[in-house]
C-alpha positions, -999 to 999 in steps of 0.1 A, spaced: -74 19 -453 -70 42 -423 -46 70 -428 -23 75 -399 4 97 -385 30 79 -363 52 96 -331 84 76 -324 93 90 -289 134 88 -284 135 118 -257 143 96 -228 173 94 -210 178 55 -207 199 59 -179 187 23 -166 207 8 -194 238 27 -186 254 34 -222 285 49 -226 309 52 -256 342 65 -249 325 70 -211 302 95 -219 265 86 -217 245 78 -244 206 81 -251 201 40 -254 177 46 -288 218 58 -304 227 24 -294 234 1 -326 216 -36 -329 230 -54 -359 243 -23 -374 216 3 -373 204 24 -342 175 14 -322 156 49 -328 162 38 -366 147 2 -365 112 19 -349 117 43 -379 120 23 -409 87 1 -395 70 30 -390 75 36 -426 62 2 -434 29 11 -420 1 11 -449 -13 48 -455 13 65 -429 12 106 -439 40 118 -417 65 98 -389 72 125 -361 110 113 -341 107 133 -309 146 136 -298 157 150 -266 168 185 -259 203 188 -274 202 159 -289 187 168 -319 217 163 -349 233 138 -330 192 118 -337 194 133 -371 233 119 -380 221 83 -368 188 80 -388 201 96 -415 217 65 -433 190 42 -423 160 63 -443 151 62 -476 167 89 -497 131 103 -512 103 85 -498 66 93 -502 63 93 -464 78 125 -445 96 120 -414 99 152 -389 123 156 -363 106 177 -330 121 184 -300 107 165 -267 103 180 -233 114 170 -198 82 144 -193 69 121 -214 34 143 -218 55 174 -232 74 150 -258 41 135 -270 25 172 -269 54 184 -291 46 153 -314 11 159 -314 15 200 -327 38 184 -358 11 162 -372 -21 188 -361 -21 206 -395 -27 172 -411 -53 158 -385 -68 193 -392 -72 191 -432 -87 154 -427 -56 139 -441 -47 118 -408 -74 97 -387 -52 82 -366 -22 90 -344 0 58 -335 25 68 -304 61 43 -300 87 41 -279 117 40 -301 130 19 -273 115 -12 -289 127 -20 -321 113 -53 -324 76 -40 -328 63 -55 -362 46 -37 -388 20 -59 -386 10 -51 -350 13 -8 -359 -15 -23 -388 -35 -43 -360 -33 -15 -334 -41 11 -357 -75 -2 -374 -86 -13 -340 -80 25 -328 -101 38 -361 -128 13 -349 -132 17 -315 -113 48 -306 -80 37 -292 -62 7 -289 -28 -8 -267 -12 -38 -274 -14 -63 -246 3 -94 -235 -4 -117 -207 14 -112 -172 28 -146 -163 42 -154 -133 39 -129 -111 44 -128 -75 33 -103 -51 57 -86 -24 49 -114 -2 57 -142 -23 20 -150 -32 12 -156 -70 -8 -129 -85 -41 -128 -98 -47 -143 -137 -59 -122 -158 -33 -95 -156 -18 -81 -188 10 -57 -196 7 -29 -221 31 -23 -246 34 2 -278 24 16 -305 -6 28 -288 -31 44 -316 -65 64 -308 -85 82 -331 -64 119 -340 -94 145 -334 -100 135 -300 -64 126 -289 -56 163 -298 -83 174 -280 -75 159 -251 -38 171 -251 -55 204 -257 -74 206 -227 -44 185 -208 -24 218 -218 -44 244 -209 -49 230 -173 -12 219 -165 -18 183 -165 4 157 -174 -5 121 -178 16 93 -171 8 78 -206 -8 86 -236 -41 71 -226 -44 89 -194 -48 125 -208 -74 105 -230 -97 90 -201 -94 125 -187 -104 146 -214 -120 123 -234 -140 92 -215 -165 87 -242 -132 70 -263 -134 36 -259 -96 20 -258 -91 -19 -266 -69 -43 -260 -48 -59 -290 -29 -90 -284 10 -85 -291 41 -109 -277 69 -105 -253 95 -103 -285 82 -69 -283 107 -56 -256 118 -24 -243 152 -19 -246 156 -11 -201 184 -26 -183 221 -38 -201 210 -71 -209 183 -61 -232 205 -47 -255 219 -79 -259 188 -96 -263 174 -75 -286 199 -82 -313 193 -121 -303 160 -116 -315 165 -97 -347 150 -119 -374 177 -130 -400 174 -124 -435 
């Protein structure tokens, strides 16, 4: 098996869902499904994951124990995979940087081949797709889950083009390179809009696949998706 390190990112704002408790805002990862956070459902699959070394939860400045208080009762009390709590940056590219420094040591001493990077906004992920993703990254390089673009119209009204496909999370690609890149990305002041960006920048020999995934996996983005989400919890 492919050992792997996995970055749950919960450093954005959310302020497209609008959460409040009490009428002050809330980070929309704090916000309970079913009776657990959404930040903790990405968690405990992330732990599910065969041959995961380390889970890195990136929480946002200032947020950092509130993060810790709501995973806390979701994780195991003393299990064999260590979960570390970082501190994200204003972008996207400075959280995942901040990730990527926690699990170096371990890429470094051979102990990690693979870095896996979620949005803790979508709790539905399965563990089987982290598994899918994951081995396709150790074989090819990288790898981003996929899932058909139906129905589509363009600004005009015009359908749109088959063939189009919209790219979810966890992305995985190979650790050794990925740090690398973010390195170099570092170094020069660049910031990619995604993980695989600062990867075809730095890296271009990686090559990145496609793996297929579903629409259950949504992103947790406007109101109605909280709502939705816990629709679509599977039942015990």
């Amino acid at each position: 098996m492919t050992t792997s390190a996995v970055v749950i990112l919960g450093a954005g704002s959310g302020s497209r869902v609008g959460a409040t408790v009490d009428g002050v805002p809330v980070n929309k990862v704090l916000l309970h499904l079913a009776g657990m956070p959404v930040l903790a459902r990405s968690v405990r699959t992330a732990l599910t994951v065969p041959d995961v070394r380390r889970v890195v939860v990136v929480a946002r400045p200032g947020e950092e124990q509130l993060v810790a208080e709501a995973l806390a009762p979701h994780l195991p009390v003393a299990g064999e995979v260590e979960v570390v709590l970082v501190t994200g940056g204003a972008t996207r590219h400075a959280s995942e940087s901040a990730a990527l420094r926690a699990v170096a040591p371990l890429v470094e001493a051979g102990e990690v081949e693979v870095v896996a990077i979620h949005d803790g906004a979508r709790p539905l992920a399965p563990g089987e797709l982290f598994t899918r993703t994951i081995a396709a990254a150790a074989e090819h390089g990288g790898a981003l889950p996929v899932v058909p673009a139906v129905g589509l119209v363009g600004a005009d009204g015009s359908a749109v083009a088959a063939g189009l496909a919209g790219v979810q999370t966890p992305q995985a690609f190979r650790a050794a390179p990925l740090l690398a890149a973010y390195a170099q990305a570092d170094a020069d002041g660049f910031e990619g809009t995604d993980t695989a960006s600062s990867l075809e920048r730095y890296q271009p020999g990686v090559r990145v696949v496609a793996v297929l995934s579903s629409p259950l996996n949504l992103k947790v983005t406007h109101p109605e998706d909280v709502a939705l989400a816990e629709a679509l919890l599977p039942r015990a």
